[in-house]
N, C-alpha and C positions, 0 to 999 in steps of 0.2 A: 270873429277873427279867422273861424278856419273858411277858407274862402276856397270853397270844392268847385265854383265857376271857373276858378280860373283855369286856363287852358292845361293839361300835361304835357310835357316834355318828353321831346323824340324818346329820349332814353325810357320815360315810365311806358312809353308805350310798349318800348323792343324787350323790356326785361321781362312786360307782365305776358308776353306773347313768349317767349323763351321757357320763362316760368311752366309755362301749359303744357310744353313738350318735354321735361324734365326736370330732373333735380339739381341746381345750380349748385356750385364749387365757390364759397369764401374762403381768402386765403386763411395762414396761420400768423403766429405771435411774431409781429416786429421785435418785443425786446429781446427775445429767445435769439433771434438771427444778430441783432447787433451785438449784443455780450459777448459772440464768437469773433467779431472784430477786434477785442480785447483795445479797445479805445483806452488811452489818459485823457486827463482835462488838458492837453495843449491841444488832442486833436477835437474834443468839442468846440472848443474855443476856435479853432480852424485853420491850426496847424497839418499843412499836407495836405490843404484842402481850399475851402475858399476862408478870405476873413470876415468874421462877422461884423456889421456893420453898427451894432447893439451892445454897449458898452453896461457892463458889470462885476461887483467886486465881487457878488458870491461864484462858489464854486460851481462849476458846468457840466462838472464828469456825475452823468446819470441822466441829464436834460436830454432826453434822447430826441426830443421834438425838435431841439436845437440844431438836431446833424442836418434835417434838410435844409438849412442856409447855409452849412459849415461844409459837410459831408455831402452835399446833394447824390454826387454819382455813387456811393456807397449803399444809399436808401432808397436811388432809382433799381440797384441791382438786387435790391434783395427782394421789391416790388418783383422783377423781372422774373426773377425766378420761382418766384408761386405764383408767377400767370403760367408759364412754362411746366411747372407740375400740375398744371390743369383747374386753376382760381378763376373763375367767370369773373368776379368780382375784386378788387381790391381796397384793402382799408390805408387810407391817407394815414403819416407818421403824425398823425395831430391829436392823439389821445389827453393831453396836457394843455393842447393849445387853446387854455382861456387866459383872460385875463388877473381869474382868480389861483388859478394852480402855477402861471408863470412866476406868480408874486412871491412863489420860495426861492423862486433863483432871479429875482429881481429885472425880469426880462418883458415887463407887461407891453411895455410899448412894440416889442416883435407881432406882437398875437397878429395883426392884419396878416403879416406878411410871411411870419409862419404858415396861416391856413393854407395862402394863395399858392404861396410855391411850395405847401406840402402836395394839394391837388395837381400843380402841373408836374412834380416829379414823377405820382403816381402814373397822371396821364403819359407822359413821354415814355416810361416802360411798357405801360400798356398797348401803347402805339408801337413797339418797339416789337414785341411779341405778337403783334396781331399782322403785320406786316409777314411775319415768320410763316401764322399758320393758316393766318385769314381768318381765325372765328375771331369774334366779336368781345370787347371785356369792358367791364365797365368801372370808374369811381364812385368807393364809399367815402363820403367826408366823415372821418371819425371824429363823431364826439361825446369825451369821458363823463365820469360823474362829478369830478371836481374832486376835491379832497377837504369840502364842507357837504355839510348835508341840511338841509330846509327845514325837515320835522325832526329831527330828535338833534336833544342839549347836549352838550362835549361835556358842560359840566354836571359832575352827576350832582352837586351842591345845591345845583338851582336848573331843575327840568323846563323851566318856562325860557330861558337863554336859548338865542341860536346863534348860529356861528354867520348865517350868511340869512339874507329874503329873498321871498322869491322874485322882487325884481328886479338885484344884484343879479341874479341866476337868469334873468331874462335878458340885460343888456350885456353878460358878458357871452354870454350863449349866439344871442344873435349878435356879435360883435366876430363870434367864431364862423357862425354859419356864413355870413357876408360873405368871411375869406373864403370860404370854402367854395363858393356858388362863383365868386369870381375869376378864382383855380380854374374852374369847368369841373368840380365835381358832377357825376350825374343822379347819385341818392344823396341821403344824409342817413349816417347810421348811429342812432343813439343809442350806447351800448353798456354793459356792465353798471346796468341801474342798482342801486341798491337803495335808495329812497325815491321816491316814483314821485313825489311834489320837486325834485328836483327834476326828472324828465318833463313832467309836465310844462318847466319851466323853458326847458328846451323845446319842446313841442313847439309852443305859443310862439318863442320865438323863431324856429322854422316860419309858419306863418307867417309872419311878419316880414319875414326876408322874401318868401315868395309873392310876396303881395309887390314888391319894391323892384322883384328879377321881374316878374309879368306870366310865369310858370310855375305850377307845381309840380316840384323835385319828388320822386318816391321817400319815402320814411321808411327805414327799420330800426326795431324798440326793440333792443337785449338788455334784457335782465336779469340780475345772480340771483342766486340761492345760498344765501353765507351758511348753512348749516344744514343738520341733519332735522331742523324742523319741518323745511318745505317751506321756509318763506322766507320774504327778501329782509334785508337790514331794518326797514323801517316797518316789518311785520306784517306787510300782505304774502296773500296764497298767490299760486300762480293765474287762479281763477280770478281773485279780485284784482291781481295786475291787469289782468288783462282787461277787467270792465271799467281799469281807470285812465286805460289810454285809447280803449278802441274807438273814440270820439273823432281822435287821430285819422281814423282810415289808415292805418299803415299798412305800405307796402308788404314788411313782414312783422312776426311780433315774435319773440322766441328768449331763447337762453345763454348766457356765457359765461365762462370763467367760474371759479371757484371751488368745482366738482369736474371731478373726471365723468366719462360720457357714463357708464356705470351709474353711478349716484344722482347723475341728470334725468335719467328714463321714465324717473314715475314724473316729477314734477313736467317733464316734456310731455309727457302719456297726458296729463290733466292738463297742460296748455293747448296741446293739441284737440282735446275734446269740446273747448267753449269757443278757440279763438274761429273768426270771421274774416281774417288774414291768409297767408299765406303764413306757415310756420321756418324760423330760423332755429338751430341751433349749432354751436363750435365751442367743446368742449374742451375745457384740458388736457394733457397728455396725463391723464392721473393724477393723481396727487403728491405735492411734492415731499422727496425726501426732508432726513435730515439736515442736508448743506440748503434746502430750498429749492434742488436741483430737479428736472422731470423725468423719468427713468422709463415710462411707457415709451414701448417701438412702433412705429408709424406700422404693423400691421395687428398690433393689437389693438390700436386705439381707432385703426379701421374697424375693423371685426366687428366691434363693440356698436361704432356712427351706423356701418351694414344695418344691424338692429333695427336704428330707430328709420331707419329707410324700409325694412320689409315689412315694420308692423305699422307703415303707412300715416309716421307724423309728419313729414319734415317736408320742405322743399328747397329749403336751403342749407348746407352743410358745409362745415370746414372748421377749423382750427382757434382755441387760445392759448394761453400758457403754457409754451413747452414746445410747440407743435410746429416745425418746418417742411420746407418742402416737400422733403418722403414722406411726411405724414398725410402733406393735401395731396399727394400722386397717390398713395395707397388710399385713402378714404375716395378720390373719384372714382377710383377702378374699382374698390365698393359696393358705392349706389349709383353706378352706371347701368345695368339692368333691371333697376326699381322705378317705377314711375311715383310721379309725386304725388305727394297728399292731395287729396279733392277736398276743394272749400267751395261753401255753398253760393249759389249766383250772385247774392245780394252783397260779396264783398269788395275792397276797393272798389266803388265806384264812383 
């Protein structure tokens, strides 16, 4: 199924030539910038804005995925302006957009056209800022973990139960990636893993969709660390994540969300020592308060990413939870004089 003949795309060729002369810039947290919108459910719904076309009795206020058919120019600008704070890369609003996570707001039939025109909004800003400054930027198709997981039971009554298969998780995955590749995304970014037979599941169906485009799109695999153990949700180390997806060839393989960059460093320190990749990570702005709020200042939570640039992990850096544009402008000015981690010859290829 992973079909490494097929050709690569203009884009994997310009990012992995980019990559080599620096450390790339992914932006920060969509939800962080739309919450300062202080949207109601008339304008998810797409009041002051476009109407949606996808008719539903549950409530919409939080479907953030839903603003780019509702809100487009809202989620085109907020795109725009962490290319503008210096984002080489941007993540599409499609964290939710399967058709297993749409199922809480009763919206499955959008998932096509959620990805597509989450990709061309991202695209249009990106085109919009490159016009500005003339460097180059590129589309991540984001895609989440869902809000089932493959290997561990919801019910603690009965551990053999799961909530979802893995080849529920392959046809809505690759029902997501479709949209995404027909946006013009130019990666796919599998991110905030916390069961890795659920990535795996997106992986596969990556493939699958490349096999159907006629190209292979770059992959990046981010993965949490839900605790102070050092391993994900479904109890791998950062080492053994990484020897269960590097099959993948991913374009990069790294870390997000959960931990601030602080608490990220050592598991970052030990991904960086096995992987065969290029390293990602975009940590939190710290951890959140009490109201759930993120109180790290875009030069502390630089300071901290600096770190993992001088001690020579990372080649790709930016932002999760918490983290807007002054954070991705103070983390480039950063690791703007670090050159990027060296991985050895034999990877991507």
């Amino acid at each position: 199924m992973h079909n490494f003949s097929l050709p690569k795309s203009k884009a994997f060729e310009a990012l992995t030539r980019t990559a080599q002369e620096r450390i790339l810039i992914l932006d920060g947290a969509m939800g962080t910038q739309i919450q300062t919108l202080g949207l109601d459910e008339e304008a998810f719904r797409g009041h002051g804005g476009h109407t949606c076309a996808y008719h539903s009795d549950h409530p919409q206020k939080g479907n953030n995925d839903l603003l780019i058919l509702t809100q487009p120019e809202a989620v085109e600008q907020i795109h725009y302006d962490f290319a503008m704070a210096g984002a080489d890369i941007v993540e599409t609003n499609t964290f939710s957009s399967t058709t297993i996570a749409q199922a809480d707001y009763a919206l499955e039939d959008a998932v096509h056209d959620l990805n597509a025109e989450g990709a061309r909004v991202a695209r249009r800003a990106m085109d919009r800022a490159t016009a500005e400054d003339g460097k180059p930027r590129w589309v991540a198709g984001a895609v989440g973990p869902t809000n089932r997981t493959a290997s561990i039971s919801p019910d603690v009554n009965d551990p053999g139960y799961r909530a979802v298969t893995f080849d529920e998780l392959r046809i809505a995955y690759g029902q997501q990636i479709r949209g995404l590749i027909a946006g013009g995304s130019d990666l796919i970014l599998i991110e905030t893993i916390f069961d890795t037979l659920n990535a795996k599941a997106a992986i596969f169906a990556c493939f699958e969709a490349f096999l159907e485009h006629g190209e292979r799109l770059p992959i990046m695999i981010s993965g949490t660390i839900t605790d102070a153990s050092g391993r994900t949700l479904s109890g791998q180390t950062p080492t053994a994540f990484w020897h269960s997806v590097r099959h993948a060839r991913p374009f990069t393989v790294g870390l997000n969300c959960a931990l601030g960059a602080d608490a990220m460093r050592p598991h970052l320190t030990e991904l960086a020592g096995v992987a065969e990749s290029l390293v990602c990570a975009y940590p939190n702005a710290g951890l959140p308060n009490a109201f759930g709020q993120y109180d790290e200042e875009p030069e502390d939570t630089a300071a901290k990413v600096e770190i993992f640039a001088k001690e020579g992990l990372v080649n790709v850096v930016g932002g999760c939870c918490g983290t807007t544009p002054e954070h991705i402008r103070a983390i480039a000015e950063h690791v703007a004089p670090y050159a990027p981690r060296q991985i050895r010859e034999t990877a991507n290829v």
